[in-house]
N, C-alpha and C positions, 0 to 999 in steps of 0.2 A: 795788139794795142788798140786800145778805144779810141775815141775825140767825142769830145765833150765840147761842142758849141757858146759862146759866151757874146753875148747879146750886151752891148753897151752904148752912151749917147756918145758921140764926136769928143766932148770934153775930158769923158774918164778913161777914152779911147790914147787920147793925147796923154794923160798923166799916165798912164799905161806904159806908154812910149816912151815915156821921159822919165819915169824910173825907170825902167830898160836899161835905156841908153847911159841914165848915170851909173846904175852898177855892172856896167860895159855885157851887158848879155841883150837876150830877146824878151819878148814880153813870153813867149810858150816859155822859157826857161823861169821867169818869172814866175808863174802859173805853177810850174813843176816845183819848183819850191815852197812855193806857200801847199802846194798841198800835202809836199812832203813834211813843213812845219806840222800844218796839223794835224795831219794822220798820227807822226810820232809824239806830238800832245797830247792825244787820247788813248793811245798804248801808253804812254807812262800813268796817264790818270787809273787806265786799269790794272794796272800791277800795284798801284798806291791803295784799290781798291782790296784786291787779292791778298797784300799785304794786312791793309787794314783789319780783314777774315779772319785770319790766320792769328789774330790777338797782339799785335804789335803795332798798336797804336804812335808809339813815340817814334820808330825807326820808320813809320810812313808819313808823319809828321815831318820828320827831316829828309826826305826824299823830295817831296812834297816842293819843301823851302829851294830845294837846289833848285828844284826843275824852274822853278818863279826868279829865282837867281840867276840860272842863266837866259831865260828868257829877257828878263828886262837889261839883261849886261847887252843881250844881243839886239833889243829894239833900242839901247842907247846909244851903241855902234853905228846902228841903220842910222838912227836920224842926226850922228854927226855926220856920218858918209851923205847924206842927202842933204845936209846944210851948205859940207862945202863943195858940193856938186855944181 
């Protein structure tokens, strides 16, 4: 396992901390997620691509939509979860 160091000012250090603490984990668990979000954001973009290759435009098109569909369902979730935090 790596560690990857992260350098921040006091302020983003606290909001850091404070979404943590509102979605009851650590900031390293925090971390762990976003990089899990985006690593599997760009695996999907490239099978949308490999798709795209392969002549099936319309069925990467609707791939596409899902993956942006569930993305904004899940940052709508986040920021009621952090409204009424």
């Amino acid at each position: 396992m790596k560690t990857i160091p992260y350098r921040c000012d006091d302020s983003r250090h606290k909001a850091l901390l404070g979404a943590a603490r509102s979605n009851g984990t650590s900031v390293q668990r925090l971390f762990d997620n976003f990089v899990t979000h985006v690593i599997t954001e760009r695996q999907a973009e490239a099978r949308f691509v490999a798709r795209q290759k392969r002549g099936n435009p319309a069925h990467g098109r609707r791939l596409l939509n899902a993956i942006r569909e569930r993305l904004a369902s899940r940052a709508k979730t986040q920021k009621t979860r952090d409204a009424m935090g």
